[in-house]
The first five atom37 places (N, CA, C, CB, O) and aatype in JSON, in Angstrom:
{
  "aatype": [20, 20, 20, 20, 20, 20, 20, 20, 20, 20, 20, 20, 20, 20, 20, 20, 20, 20, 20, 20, 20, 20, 20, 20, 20, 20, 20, 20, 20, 20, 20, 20, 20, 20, 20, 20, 20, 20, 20, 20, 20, 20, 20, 20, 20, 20, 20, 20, 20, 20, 20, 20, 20, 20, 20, 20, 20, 20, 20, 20, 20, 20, 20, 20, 20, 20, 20, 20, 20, 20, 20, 20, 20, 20, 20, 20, 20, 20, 20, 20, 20, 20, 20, 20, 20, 20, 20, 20, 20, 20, 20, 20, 20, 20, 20, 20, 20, 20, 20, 20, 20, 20, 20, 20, 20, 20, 20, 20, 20, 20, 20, 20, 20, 20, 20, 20, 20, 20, 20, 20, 20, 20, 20, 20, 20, 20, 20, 20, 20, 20, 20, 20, 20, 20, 20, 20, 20, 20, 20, 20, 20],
  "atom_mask": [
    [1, 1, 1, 1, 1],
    [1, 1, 1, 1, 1],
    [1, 1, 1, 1, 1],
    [1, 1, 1, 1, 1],
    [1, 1, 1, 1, 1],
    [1, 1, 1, 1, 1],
    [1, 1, 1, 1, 1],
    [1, 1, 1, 1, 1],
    [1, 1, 1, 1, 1],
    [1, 1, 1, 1, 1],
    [1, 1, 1, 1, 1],
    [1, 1, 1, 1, 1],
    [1, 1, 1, 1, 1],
    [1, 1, 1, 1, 1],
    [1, 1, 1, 1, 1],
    [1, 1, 1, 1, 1],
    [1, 1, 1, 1, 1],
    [1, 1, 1, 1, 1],
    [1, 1, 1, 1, 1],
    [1, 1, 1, 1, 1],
    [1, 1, 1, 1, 1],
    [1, 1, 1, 1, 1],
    [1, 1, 1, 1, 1],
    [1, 1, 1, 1, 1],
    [1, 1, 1, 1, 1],
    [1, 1, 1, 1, 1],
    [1, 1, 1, 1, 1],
    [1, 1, 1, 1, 1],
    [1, 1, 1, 1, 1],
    [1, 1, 1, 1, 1],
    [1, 1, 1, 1, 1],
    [1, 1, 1, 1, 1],
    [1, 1, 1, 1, 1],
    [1, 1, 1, 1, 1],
    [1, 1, 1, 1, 1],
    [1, 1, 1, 1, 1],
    [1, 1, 1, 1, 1],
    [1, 1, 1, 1, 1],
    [1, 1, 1, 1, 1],
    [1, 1, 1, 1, 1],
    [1, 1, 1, 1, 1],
    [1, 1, 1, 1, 1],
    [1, 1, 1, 1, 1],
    [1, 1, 1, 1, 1],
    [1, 1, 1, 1, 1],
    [1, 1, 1, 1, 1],
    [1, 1, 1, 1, 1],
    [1, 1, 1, 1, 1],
    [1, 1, 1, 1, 1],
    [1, 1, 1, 1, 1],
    [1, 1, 1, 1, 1],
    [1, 1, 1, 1, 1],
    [1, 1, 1, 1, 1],
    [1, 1, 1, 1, 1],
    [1, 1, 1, 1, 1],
    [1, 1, 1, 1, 1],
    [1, 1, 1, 1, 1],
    [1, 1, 1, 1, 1],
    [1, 1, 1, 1, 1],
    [1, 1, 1, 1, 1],
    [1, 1, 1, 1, 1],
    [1, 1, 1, 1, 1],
    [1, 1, 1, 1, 1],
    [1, 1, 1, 1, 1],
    [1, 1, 1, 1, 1],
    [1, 1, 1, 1, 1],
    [1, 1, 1, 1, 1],
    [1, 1, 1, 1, 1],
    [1, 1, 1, 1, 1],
    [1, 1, 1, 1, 1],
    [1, 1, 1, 1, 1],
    [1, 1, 1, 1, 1],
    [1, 1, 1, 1, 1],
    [1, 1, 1, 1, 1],
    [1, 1, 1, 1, 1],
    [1, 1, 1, 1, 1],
    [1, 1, 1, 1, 1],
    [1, 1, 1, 1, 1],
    [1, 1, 1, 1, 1],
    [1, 1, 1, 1, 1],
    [1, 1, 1, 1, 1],
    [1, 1, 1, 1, 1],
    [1, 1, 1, 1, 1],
    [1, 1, 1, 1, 1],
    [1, 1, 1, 1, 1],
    [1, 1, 1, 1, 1],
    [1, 1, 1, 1, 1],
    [1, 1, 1, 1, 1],
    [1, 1, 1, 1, 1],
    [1, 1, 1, 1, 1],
    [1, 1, 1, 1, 1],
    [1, 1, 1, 1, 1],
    [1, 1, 1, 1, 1],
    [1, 1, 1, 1, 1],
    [1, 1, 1, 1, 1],
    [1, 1, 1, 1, 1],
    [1, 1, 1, 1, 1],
    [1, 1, 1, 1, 1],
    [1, 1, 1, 1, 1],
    [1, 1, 1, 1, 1],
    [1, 1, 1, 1, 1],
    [1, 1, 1, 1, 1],
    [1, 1, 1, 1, 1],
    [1, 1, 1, 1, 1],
    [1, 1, 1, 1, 1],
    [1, 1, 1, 1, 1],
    [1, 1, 1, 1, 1],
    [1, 1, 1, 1, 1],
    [1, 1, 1, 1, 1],
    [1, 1, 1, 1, 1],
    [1, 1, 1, 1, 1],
    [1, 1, 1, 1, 1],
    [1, 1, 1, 1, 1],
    [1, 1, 1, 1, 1],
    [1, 1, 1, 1, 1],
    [1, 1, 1, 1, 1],
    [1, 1, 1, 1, 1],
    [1, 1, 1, 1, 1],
    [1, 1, 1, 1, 1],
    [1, 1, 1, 1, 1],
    [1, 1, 1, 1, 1],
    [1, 1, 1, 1, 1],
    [1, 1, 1, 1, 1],
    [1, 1, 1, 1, 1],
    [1, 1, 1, 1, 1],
    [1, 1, 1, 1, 1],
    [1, 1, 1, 1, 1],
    [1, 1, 1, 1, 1],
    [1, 1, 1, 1, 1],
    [1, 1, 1, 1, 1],
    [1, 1, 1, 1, 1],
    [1, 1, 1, 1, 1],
    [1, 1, 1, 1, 1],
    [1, 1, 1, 1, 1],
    [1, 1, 1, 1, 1],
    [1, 1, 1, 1, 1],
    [1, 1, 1, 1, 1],
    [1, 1, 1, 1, 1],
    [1, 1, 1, 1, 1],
    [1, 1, 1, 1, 1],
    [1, 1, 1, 1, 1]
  ],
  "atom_positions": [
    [[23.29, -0.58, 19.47], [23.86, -0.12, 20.72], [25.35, 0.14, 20.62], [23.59, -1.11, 21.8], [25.82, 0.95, 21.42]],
    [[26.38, -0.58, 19.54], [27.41, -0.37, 19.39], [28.0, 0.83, 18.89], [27.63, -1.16, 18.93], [29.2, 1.07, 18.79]],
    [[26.68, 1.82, 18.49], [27.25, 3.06, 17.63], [26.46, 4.39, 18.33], [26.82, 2.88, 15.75], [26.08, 5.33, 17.63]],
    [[26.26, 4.36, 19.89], [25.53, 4.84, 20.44], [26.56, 6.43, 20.04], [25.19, 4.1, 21.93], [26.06, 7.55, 20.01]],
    [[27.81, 6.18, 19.81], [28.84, 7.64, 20.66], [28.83, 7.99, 19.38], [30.7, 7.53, 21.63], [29.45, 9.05, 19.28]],
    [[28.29, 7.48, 17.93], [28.49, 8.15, 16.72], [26.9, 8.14, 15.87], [29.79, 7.31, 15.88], [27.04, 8.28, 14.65]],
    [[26.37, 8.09, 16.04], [25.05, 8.35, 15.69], [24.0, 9.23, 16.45], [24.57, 7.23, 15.61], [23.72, 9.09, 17.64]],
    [[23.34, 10.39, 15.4], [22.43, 11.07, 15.68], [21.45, 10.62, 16.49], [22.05, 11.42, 14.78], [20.75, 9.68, 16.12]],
    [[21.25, 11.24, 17.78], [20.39, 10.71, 18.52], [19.15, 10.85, 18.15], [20.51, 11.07, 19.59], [18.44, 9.95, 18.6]],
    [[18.43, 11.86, 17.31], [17.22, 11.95, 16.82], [16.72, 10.79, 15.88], [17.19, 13.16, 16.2], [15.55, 10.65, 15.52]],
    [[17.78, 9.95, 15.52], [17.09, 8.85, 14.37], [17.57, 7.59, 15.01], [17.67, 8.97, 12.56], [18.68, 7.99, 15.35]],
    [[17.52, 6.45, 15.38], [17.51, 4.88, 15.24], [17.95, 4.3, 13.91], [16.09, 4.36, 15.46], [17.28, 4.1, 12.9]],
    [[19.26, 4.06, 14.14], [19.78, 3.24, 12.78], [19.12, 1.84, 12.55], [21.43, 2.94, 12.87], [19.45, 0.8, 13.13]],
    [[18.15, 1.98, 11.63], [17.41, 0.69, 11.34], [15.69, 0.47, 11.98], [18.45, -0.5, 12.02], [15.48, 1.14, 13.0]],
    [[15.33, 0.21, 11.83], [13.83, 0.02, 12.48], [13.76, -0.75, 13.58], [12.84, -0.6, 11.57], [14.0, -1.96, 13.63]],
    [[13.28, 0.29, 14.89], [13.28, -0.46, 16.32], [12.46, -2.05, 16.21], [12.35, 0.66, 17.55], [11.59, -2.6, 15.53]],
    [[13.38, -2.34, 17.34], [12.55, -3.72, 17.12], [10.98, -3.83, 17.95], [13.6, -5.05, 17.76], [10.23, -4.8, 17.9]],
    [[10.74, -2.49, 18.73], [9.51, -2.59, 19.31], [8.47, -2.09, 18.29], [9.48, -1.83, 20.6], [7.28, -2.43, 18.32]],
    [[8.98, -1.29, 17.41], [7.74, -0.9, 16.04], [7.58, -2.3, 15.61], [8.33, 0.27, 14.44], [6.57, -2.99, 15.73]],
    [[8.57, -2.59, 15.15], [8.86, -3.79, 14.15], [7.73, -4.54, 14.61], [10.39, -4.65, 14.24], [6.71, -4.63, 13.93]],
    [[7.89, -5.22, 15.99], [7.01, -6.15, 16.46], [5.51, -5.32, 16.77], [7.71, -6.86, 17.79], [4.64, -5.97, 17.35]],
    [[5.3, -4.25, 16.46], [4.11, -3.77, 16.75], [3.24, -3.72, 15.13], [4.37, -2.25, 17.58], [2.02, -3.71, 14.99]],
    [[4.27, -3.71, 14.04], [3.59, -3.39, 12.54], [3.18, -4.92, 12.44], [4.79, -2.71, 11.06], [2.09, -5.23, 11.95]],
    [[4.06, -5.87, 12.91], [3.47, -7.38, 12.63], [2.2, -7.65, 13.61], [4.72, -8.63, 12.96], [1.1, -8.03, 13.21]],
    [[2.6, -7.36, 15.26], [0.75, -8.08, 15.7], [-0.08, -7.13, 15.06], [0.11, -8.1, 17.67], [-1.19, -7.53, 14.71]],
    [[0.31, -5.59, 14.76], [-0.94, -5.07, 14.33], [-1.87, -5.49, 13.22], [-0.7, -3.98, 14.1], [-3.08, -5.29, 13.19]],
    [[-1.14, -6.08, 12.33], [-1.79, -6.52, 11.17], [-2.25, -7.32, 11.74], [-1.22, -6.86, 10.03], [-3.48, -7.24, 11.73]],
    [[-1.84, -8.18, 12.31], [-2.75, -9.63, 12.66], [-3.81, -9.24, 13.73], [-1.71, -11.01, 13.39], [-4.9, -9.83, 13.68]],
    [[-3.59, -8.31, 14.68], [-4.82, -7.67, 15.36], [-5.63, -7.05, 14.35], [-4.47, -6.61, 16.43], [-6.8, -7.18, 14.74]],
    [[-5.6, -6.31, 13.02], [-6.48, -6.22, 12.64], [-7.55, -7.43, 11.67], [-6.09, -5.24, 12.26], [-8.7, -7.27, 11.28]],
    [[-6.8, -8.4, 11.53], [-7.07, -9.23, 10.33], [-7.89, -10.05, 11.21], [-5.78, -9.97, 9.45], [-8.63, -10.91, 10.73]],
    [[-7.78, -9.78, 12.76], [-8.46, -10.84, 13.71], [-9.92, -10.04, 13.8], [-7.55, -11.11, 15.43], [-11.09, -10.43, 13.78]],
    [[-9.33, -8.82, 13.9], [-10.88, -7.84, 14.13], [-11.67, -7.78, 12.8], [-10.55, -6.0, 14.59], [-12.86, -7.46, 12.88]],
    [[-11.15, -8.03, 11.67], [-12.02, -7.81, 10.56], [-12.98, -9.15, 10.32], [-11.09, -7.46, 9.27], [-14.2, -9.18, 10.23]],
    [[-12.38, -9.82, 10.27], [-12.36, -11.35, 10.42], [-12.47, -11.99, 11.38], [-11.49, -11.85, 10.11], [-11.71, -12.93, 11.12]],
    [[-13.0, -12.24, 12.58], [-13.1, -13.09, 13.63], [-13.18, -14.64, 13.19], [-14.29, -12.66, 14.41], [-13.15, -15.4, 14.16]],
    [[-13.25, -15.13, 12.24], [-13.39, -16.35, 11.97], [-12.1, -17.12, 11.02], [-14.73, -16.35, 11.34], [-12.01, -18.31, 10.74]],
    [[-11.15, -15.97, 10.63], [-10.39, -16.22, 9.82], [-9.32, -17.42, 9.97], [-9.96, -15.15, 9.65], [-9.54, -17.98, 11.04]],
    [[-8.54, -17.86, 9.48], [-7.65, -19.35, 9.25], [-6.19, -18.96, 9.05], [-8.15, -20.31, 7.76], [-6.03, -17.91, 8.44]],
    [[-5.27, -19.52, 9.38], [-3.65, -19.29, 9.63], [-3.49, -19.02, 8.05], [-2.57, -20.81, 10.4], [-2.71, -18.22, 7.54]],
    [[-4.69, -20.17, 7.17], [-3.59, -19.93, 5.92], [-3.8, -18.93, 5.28], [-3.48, -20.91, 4.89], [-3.24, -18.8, 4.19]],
    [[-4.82, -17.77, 5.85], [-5.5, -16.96, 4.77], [-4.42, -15.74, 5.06], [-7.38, -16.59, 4.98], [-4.31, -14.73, 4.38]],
    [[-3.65, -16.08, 6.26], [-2.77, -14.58, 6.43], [-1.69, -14.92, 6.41], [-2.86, -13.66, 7.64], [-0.87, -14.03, 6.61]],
    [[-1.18, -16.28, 6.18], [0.5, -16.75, 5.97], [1.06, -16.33, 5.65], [1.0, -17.49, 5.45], [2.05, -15.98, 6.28]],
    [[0.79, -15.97, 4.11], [1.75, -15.17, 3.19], [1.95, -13.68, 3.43], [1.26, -15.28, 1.79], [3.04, -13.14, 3.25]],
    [[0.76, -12.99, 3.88], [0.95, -11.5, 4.19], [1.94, -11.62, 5.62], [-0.74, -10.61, 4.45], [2.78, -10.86, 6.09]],
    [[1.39, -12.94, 6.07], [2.17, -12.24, 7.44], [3.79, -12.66, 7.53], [1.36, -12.86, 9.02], [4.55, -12.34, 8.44]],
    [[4.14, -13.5, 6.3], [5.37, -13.49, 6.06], [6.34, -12.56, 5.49], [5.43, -14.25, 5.58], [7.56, -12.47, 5.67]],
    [[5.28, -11.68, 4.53], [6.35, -10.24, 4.3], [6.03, -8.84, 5.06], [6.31, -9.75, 2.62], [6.52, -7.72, 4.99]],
    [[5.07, -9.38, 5.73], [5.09, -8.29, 7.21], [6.26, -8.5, 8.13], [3.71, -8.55, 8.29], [7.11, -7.65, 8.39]],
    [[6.22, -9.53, 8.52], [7.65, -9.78, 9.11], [8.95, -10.26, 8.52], [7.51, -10.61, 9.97], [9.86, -10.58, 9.29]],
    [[9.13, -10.33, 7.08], [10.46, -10.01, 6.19], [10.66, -8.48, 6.0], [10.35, -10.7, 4.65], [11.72, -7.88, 5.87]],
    [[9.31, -7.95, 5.99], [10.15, -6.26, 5.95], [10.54, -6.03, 7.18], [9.2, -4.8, 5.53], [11.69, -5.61, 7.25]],
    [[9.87, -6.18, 8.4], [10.36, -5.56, 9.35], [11.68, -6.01, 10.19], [9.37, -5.45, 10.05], [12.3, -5.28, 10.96]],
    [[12.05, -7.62, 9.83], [13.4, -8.47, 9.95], [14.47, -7.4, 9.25], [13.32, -10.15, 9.03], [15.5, -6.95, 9.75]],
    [[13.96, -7.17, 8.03], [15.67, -6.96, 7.3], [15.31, -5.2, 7.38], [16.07, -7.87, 5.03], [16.29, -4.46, 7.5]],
    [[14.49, -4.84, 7.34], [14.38, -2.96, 7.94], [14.85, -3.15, 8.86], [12.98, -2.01, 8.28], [15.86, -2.53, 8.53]],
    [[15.17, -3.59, 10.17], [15.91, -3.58, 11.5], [17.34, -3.64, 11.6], [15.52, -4.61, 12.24], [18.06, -3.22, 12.5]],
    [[17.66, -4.27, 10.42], [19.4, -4.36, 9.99], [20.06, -3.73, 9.09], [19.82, -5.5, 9.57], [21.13, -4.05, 8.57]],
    [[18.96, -2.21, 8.8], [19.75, -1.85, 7.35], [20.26, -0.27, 8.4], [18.36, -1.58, 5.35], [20.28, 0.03, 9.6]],
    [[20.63, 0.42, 7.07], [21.22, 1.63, 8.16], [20.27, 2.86, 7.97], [22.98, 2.2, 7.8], [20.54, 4.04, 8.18]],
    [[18.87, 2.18, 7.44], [17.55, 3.57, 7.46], [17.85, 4.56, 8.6], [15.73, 2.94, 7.87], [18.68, 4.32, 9.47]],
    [[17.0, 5.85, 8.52], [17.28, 6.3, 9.56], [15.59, 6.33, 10.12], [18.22, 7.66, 9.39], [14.69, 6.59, 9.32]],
    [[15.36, 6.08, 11.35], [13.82, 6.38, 11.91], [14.07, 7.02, 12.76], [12.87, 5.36, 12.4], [14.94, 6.92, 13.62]],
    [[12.88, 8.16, 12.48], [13.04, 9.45, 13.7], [12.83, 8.41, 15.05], [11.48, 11.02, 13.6], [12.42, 7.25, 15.06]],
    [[13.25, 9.26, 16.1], [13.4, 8.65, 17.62], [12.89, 9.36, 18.57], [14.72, 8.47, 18.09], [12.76, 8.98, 19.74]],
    [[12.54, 10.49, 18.08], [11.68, 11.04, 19.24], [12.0, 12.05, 20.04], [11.44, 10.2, 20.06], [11.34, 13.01, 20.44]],
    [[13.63, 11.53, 20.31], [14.56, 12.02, 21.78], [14.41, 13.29, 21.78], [16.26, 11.74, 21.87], [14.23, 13.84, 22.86]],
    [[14.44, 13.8, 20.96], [14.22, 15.47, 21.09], [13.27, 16.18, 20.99], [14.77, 16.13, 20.38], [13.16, 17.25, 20.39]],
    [[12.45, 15.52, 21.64], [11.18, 15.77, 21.98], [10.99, 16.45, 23.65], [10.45, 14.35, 21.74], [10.36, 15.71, 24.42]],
    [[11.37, 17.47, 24.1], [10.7, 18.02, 25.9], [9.55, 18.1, 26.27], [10.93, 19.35, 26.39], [8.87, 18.99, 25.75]],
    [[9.2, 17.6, 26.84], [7.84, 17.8, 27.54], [8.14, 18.07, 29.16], [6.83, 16.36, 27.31], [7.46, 17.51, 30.02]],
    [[9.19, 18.96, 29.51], [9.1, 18.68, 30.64], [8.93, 19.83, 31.24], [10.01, 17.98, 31.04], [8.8, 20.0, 32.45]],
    [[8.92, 21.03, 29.96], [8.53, 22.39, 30.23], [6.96, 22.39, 30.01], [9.34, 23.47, 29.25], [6.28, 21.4, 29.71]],
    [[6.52, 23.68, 30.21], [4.8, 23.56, 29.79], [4.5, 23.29, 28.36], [3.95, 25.0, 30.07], [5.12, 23.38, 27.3]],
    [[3.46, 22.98, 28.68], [3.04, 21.84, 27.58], [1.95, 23.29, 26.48], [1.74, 19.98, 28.62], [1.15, 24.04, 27.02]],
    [[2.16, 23.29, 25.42], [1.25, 24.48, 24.68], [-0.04, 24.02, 24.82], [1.53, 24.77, 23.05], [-0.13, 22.8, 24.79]],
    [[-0.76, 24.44, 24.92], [-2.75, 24.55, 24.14], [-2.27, 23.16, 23.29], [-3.44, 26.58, 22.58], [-2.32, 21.96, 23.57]],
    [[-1.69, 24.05, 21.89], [-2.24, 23.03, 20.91], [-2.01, 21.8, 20.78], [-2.03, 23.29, 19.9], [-2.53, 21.08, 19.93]],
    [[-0.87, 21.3, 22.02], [0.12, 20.08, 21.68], [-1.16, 19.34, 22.77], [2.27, 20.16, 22.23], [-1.18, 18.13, 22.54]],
    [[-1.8, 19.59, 23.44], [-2.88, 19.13, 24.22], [-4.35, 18.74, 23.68], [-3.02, 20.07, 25.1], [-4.99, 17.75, 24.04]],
    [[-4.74, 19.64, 22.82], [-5.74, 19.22, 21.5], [-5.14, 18.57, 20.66], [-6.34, 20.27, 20.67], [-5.86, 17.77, 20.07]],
    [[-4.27, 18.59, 20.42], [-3.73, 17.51, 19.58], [-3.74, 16.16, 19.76], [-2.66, 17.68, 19.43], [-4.03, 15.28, 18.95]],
    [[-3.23, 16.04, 21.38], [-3.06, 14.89, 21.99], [-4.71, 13.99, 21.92], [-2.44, 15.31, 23.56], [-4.91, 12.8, 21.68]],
    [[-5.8, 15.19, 22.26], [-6.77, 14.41, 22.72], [-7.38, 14.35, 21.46], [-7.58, 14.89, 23.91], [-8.28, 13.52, 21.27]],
    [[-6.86, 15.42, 20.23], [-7.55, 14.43, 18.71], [-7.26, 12.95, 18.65], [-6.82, 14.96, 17.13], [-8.02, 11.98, 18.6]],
    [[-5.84, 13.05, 18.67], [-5.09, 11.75, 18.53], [-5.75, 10.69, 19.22], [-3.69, 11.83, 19.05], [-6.1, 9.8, 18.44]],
    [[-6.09, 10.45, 20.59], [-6.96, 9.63, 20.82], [-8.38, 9.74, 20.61], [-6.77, 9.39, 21.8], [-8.94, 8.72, 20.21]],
    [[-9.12, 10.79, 20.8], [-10.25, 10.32, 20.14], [-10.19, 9.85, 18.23], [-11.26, 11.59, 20.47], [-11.22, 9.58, 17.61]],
    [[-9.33, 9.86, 17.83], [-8.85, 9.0, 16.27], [-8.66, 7.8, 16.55], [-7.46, 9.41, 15.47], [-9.17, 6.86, 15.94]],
    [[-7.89, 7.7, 17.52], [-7.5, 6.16, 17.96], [-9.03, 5.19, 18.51], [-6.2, 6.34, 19.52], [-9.1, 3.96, 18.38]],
    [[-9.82, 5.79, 18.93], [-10.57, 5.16, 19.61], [-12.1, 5.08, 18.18], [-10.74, 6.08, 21.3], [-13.2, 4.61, 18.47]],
    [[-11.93, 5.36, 17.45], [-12.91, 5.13, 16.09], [-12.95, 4.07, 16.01], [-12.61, 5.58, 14.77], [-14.07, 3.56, 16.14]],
    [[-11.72, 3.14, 15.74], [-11.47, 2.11, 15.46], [-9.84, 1.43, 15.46], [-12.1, 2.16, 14.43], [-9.22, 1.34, 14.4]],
    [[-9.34, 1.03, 16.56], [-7.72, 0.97, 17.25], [-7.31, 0.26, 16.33], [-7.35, 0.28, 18.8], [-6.3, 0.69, 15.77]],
    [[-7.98, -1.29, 15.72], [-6.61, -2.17, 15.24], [-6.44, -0.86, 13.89], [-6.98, -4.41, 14.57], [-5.43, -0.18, 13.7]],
    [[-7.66, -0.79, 13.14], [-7.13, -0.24, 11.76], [-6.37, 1.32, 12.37], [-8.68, 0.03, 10.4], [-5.24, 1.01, 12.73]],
    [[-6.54, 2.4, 12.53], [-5.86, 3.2, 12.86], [-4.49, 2.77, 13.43], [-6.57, 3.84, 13.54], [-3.52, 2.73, 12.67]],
    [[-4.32, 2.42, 14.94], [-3.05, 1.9, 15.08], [-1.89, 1.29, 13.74], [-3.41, 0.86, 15.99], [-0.9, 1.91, 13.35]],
    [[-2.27, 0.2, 13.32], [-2.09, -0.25, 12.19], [-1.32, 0.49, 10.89], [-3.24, -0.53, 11.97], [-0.37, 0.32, 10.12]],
    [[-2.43, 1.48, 11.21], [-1.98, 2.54, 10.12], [-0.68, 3.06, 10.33], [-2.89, 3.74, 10.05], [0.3, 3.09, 9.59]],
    [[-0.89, 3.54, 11.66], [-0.1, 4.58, 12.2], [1.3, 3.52, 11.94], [-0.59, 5.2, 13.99], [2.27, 3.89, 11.27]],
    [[1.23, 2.47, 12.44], [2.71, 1.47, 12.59], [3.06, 1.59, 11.3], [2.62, -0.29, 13.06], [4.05, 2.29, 11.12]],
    [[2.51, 1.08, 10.25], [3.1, 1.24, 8.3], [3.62, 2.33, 8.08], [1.93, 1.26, 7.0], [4.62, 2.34, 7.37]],
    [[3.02, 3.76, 8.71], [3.35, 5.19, 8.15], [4.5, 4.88, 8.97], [2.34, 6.7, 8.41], [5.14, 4.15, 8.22]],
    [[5.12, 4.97, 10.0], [5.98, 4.11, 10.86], [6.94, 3.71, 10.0], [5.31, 2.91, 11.54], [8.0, 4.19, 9.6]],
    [[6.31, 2.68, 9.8], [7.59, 1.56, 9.01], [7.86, 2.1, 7.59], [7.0, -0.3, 8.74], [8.4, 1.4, 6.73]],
    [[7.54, 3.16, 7.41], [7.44, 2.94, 6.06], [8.71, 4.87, 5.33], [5.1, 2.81, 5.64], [9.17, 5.37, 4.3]],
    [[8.56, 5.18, 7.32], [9.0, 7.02, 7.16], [10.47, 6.67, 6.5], [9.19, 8.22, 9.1], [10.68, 6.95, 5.32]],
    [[11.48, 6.04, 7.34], [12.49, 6.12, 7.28], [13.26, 5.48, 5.89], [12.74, 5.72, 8.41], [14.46, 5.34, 5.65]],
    [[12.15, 5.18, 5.15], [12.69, 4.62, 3.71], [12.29, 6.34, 2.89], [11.49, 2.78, 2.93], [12.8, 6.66, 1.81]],
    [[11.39, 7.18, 3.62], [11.12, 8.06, 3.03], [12.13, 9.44, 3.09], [9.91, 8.15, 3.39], [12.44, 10.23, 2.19]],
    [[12.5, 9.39, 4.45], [13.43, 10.14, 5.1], [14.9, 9.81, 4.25], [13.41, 9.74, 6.74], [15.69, 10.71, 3.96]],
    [[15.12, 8.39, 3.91], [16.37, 8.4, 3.29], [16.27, 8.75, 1.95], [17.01, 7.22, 3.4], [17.16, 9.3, 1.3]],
    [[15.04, 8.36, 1.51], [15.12, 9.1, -0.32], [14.94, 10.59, -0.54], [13.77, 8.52, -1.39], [15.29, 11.14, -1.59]],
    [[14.32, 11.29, 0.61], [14.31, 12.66, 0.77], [15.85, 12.93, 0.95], [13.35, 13.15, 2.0], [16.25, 13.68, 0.06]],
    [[16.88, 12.53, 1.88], [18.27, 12.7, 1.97], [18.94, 12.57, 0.52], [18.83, 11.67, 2.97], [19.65, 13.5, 0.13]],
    [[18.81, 11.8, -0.03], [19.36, 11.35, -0.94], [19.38, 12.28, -2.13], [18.85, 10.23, -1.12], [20.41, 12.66, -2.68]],
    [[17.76, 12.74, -2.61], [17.71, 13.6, -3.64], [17.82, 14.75, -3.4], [16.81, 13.53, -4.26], [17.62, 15.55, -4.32]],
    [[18.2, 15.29, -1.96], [18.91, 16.45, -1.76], [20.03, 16.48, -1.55], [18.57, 17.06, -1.0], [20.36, 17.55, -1.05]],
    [[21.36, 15.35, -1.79], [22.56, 15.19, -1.52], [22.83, 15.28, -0.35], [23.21, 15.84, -2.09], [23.99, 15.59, -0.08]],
    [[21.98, 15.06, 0.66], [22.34, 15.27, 1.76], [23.24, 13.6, 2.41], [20.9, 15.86, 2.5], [23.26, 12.57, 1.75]],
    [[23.82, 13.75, 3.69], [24.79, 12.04, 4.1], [23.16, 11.89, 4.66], [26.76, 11.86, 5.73], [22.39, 12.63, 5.28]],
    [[23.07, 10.21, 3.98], [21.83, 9.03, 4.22], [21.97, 8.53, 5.4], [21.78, 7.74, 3.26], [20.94, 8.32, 6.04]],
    [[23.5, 8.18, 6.11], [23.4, 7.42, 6.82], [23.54, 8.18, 8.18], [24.17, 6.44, 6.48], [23.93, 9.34, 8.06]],
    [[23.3, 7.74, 9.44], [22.85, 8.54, 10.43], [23.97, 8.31, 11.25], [21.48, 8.25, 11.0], [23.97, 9.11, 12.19]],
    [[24.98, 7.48, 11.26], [26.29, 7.5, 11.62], [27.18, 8.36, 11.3], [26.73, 6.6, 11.35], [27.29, 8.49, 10.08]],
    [[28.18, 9.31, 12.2], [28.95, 10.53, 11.92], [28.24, 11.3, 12.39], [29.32, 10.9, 10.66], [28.83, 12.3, 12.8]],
    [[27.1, 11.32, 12.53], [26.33, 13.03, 12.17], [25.73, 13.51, 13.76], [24.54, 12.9, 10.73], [24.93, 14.42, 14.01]],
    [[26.43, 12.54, 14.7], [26.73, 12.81, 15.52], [26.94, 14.51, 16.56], [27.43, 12.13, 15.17], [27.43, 13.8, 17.43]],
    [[26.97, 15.29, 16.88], [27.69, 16.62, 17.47], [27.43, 16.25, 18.78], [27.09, 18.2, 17.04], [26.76, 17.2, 19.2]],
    [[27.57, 15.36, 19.81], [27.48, 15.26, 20.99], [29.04, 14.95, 22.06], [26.44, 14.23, 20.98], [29.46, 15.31, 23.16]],
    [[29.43, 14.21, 21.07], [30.71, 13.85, 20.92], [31.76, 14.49, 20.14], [30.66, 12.81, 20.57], [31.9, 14.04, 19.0]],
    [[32.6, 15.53, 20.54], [33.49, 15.79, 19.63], [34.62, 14.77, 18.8], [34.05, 16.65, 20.27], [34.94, 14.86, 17.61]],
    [[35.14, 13.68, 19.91], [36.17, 12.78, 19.35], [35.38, 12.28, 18.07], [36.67, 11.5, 20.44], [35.9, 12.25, 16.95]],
    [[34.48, 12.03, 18.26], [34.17, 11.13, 17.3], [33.23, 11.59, 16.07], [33.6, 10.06, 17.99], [32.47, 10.86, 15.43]],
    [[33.41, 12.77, 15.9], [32.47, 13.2, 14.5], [33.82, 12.47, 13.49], [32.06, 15.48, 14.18], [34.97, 12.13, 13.78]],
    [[32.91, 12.43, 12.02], [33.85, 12.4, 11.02], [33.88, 10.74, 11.21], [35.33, 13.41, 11.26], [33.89, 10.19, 10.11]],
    [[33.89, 9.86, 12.29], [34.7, 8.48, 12.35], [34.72, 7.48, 11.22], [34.21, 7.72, 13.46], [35.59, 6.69, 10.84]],
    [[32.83, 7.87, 10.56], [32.37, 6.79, 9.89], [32.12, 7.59, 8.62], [31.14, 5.99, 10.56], [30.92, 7.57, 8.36]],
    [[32.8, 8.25, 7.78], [32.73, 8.96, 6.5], [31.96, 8.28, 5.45], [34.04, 9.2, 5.99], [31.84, 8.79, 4.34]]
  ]
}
C-alpha cells in the first residue's frame, strides 16, 4: 500500500495475500476431498511449504497480474460470455482439484512473468513503471 503512487497498477508487487490464503486452504480442501479420512501428519510437511511459498512470495517484488484493467462495464462480447460459462461448467467437474489448480497457475504466473521480463531485458520490478503519476515516474530506478 506504501507504493500505491509508483507502481503499475496492472500487477501487485508480491503475491496478494487473498490468493496466498486461497493456494493454502485449497490444497487442504483438496487433500480433504481426496481423502476424507486423512491425518494432520500426512499433510504437515506439504502444508508447510504451501504456506512458506506463499509467506515469502507476498514479500518479494514479483509482479502478479491484477486484473485492474480489466472493463466490464461496457458490453460484454459473445465470446467473453462462453467463456465465462466454460469456466464454470470446468469449475463444477470437480472444484477443490480445478480451483486448486487454477490458485498454483496463480501462484506460480508471476515468477513466470518475471523470468519472461528478465530474458527480454525488460525492468522486473513493477515499481517506476508507473504513467499515472507524472511526479513520480523514474523515483525507484
Amino acid at each position: 500500500n506504501v507504493n500505491t503512487g509508483v507502481v503499475d497498477k496492472r500487477y501487485f508487487q508480491g503475491f496478494p495475500s487473498p490468493a496466498a490464503a486461497a493456494l493454502v486452504m485449497g490444497f487442504l480442501w483438496l487433500m480433504i476431498e481426496v481423502n476424507p479420512g486423512i491425518k494432520g501428519d500426512d499433510v504437515a510437511w506439504p502444508m508447510f511449504a504451501f504456506t512458506l511459498y506463499a509467506g515469502l512470495t507476498m514479500v518479494t517484488n514479483v509482479p502478479f497480474y491484477s486484473f485492474k484493467d480489466m472493463h466490464m462495464k461496457k458490453s460484454v462480447p459473445f465470446a467473453a460470455i462462453v467463456l465465462i460459462a466454460l469456466s464454470i461448467a470446468i469449475i463444477n467437474i470437480h472444484p477443490p482439484t480445478v480451483l486448486f489448480g487454477v490458485f498454483v497457475i496463480y501462484g506460480l504466473s508471476g515468477y513466470a512473468v518475471y523470468a519472461w521480463r528478465k530474458a527480454k531485458g525488460l525492468q522486473t520490478s513493477v515499481i517506476s513503471t508507473s504513467t499515472d503519476e507524472p511526479d513520480e515516474r523514474g523515483l525507484h530506478k
